[in-house]
N, C-alpha and C positions, 0 to 999 in steps of 0.2 A: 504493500500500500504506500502510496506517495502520504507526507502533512497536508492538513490544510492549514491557511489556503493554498494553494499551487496553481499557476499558467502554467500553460504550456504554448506554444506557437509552434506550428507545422506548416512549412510551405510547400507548397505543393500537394496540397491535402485534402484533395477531392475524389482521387481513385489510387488505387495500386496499395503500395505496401505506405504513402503518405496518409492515406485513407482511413485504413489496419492500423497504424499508430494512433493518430487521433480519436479513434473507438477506444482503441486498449489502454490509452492513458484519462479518457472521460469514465471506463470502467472503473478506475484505481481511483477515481475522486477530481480528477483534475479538472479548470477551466481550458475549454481550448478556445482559442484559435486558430480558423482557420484561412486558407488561403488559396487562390488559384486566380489565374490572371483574368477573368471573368464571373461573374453571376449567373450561374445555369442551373438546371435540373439536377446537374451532378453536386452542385456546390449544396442549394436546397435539402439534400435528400441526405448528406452524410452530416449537414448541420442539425438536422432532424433528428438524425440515429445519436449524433452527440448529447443534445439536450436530454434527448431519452434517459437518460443514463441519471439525473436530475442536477446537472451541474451548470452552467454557464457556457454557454457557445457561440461565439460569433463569427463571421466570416466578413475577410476584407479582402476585397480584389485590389493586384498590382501586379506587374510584367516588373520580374525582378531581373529582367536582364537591363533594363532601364536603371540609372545611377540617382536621378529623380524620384522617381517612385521609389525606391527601394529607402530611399531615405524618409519617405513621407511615410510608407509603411512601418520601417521601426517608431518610428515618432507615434502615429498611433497607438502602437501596439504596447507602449510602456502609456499613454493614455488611456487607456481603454479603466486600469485598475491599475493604474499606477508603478504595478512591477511586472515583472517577466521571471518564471522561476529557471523554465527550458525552454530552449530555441531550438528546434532542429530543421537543418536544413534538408529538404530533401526535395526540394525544385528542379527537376531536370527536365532539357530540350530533350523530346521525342522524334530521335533520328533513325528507328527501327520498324513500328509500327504501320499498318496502313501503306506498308511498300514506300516508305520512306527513305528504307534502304537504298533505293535507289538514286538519291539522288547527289548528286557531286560529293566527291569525298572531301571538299575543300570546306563546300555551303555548310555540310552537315557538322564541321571543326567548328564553322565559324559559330554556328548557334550552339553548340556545346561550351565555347569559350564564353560567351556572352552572360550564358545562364545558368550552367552548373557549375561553372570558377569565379566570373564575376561577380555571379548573383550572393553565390554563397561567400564568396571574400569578401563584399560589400558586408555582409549581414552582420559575418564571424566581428568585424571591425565595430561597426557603429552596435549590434546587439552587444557585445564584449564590453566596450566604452561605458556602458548604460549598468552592465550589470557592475562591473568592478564600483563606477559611483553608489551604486544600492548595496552594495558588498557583499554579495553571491551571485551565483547562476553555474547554469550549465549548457553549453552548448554541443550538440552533435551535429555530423558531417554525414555523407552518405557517400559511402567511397565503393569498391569493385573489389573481390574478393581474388581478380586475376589479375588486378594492375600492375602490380609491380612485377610478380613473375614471367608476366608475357605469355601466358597460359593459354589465348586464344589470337592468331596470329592474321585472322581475315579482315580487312578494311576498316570493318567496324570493330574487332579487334584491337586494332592501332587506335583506335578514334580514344577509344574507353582507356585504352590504357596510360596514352597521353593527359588525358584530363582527368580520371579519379587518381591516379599515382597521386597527380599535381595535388589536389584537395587531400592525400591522406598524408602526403610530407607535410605539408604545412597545417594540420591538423596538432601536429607534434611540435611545431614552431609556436605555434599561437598558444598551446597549451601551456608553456614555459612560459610565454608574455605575460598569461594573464592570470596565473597561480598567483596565489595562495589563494585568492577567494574565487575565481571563479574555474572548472574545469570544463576542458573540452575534451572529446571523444571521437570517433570516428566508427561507424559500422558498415562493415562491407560484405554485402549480397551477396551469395552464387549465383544459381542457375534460379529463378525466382517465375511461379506462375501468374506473371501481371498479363498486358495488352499484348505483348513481343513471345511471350510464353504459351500463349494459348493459339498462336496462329503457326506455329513452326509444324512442320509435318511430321507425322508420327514416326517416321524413319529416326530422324534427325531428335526429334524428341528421346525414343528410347535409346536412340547412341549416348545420347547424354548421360540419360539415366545410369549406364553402366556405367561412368566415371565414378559416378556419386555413392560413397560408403555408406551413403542412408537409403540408399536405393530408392532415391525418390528427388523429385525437384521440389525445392522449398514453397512455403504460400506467405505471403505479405504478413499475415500473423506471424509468422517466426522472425522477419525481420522486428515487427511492433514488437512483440514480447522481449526483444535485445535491449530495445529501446527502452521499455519500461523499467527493465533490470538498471541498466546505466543509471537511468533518472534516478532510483529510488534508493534511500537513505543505504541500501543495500553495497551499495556501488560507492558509498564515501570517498573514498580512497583511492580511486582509480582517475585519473587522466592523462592524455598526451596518447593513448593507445589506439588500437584498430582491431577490432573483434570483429572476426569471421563468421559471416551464420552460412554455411555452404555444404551442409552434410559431410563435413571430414574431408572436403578436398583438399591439397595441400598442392 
């Protein structure tokens, strides 16, 4: 169980394992907010399932690749109730989905750089800033469970590997910055059943499968439940790290 009271903030937290978080941490007590860079159905529907829960849910739209918004965004967001207990980032450009893959390998950097490094180094900075003046917080990253090893060598491969490496190095940078009172964390996904996961072909699916010592591909729950561990008084003592949720791949 997290204290109360407790925020939470999750970007990118309208589907997939951002989603799964923001349930599983409104389970545990928490207020969330949430976020995605529009007001839809999908935003509706997971602020619904939050409230459910009988806590405090909000949702504020911003395109966090944007240095404007992203700033307006934090600013809110220590508005709203004045503190921020956990930030986590997990806002990524979708360059897989939807036959995305297709398109330029350059285009598909350039909007990973924008929004899964900028977005989230913008945040890590001014969120970070904010909590060290309140004097705590904690902050998480959403890194790739094969970035640094180079463990998948295809296009998109290279894409992921280039930009979560980048966010789980300096996950361990920022976490030394901003000790003593506030820590940061970094969790990094395997093979995960989001959008990209449920459209690969069953070939290529159960090839996977056989890598994975859990003999199975993870579900955004098992990401959320990392997260909640991290967050919770449990996890005191832990930061500047990168914990793998990937069924035992190495």
């Amino acid at each position: 169980m997290l204290p109360r009271p407790f925020l939470a903030v999750i970007t990118g937290s309208t589907a997939g394992i951002g989603r799964a978080t923001a349930l599983a941490l409104a389970a545990a007590g928490s207020d969330i907010l949430l976020n995605s860079r529009r007001r839809d159905a999908k935003a509706a529907e997971t602020l619904a399932a939050a409230a459910a829960f009988g806590v405090q849910a909000r949702h504020l739209p911003a395109d966090l690749s944007d240095p404007e918004q992203t700033a307006a965004f934090v600013t809110q967001a220590w508005a709203w109730q004045g503190r921020v207990d956990l930030w986590v980032n997990n806002a990524g450009a979708d360059v897989l989905s939807r036959g995305q893959w297709r398109q330029p390998w350059e285009e598909r950097l350039t909007r990973l750089i924008a929004l899964d490094v900028w977005g989230a180094v913008r945040c890590c900075q001014l969120a970070g800033a904010a909590m060290q003046r309140q004097g705590h917080g904690h902050i998480i990253n959403l890194g790739w469970d094969q970035a640094e090893q180079g463990g998948v060598s295809s296009a998109s491969g290279q894409l992921f590997s280039l930009v979560k490496a980048g966010i789980m190095a300096y996950t361990r940078a920022i976490a030394r910055d901003l000790a003593p009172h506030v820590r940061v964390n970094c969790v990094a996904p395997g093979w995960i059943e989001t959008a990209w996961g449920e459209q690969v072909s069953r070939e290529l699916h159960e090839r996977i499968t056989t890598g994975i010592p859990l003999a199975r591909w993870g579900r955004p729950e098992d990401v959320a439940n990392a997260i909640l561990w991290l967050a919770s008084p449990a996890a005191a003592y832990i930061t500047g790290q990168v914990i793998r949720v990937n069924g035992g791949v190495v």
